[in-house]
N, C-alpha and C positions, 0 to 999 in steps of 0.2 A: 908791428913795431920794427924800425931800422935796427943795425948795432948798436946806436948811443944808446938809444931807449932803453935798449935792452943790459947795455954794459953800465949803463947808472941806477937800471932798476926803478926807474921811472914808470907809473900806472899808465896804463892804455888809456887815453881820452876819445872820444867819438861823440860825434851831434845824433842824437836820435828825438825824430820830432825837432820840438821846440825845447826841447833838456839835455844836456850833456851827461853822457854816461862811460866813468872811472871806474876801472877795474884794474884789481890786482892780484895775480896769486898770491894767497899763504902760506901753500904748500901745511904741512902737519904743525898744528896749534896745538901744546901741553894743555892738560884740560883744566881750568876757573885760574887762568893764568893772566893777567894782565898782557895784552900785545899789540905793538903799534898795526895799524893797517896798511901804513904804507911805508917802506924802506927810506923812501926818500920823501919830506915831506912835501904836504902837497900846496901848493900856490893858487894862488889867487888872484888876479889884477881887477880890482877898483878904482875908477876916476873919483873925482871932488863930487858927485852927482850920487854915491852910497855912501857917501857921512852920515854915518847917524843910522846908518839903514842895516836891517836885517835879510837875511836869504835863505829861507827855506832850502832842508834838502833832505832827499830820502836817503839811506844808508840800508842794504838787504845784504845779509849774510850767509852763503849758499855754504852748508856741506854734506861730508857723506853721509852721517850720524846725523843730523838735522829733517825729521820728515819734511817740514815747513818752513823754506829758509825764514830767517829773524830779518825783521824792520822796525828800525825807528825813523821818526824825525827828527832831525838836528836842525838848528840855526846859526849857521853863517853870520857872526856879528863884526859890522864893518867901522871902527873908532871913528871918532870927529874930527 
């Protein structure tokens, strides 16, 4: 990440494979705490051609306490 990235706290993006892979630190989460994932929210750009469309995405949550990081799947729902 350059300065800005870093001084707006913007998540790291990268192409891996055929999928883009977001990462952010959290640094120490209070624990059964409600907490956003990313500082600054994250964006999306959609043409006229995902109206209506959904996007699959994995979400894995790595820490120290965690044997097994956690995943779900989410969906990306894109309005009409």
């Amino acid at each position: 990440m350059n300065f800005n990235t870093q001084r707006l706290k913007y998540p790291e993006v990268k192409r891996v494979g055929g999928t883009y892979e977001i990462r952010q630190p959290l640094g120490k989460l209070p624990h059964k705490i409600a907490t956003d994932l990313f500082v600054t929210a994250m964006r999306v750009y959609a043409d006229s051609r995902m109206a209506g469309k959904q996007l699959p995405a994995t979400v894995t949550i790595y820490g120290k306490n965690l044997p097994v990081p956690l995943e779900k799947e989410i969906l990306i729902l894109f309005g009409e």
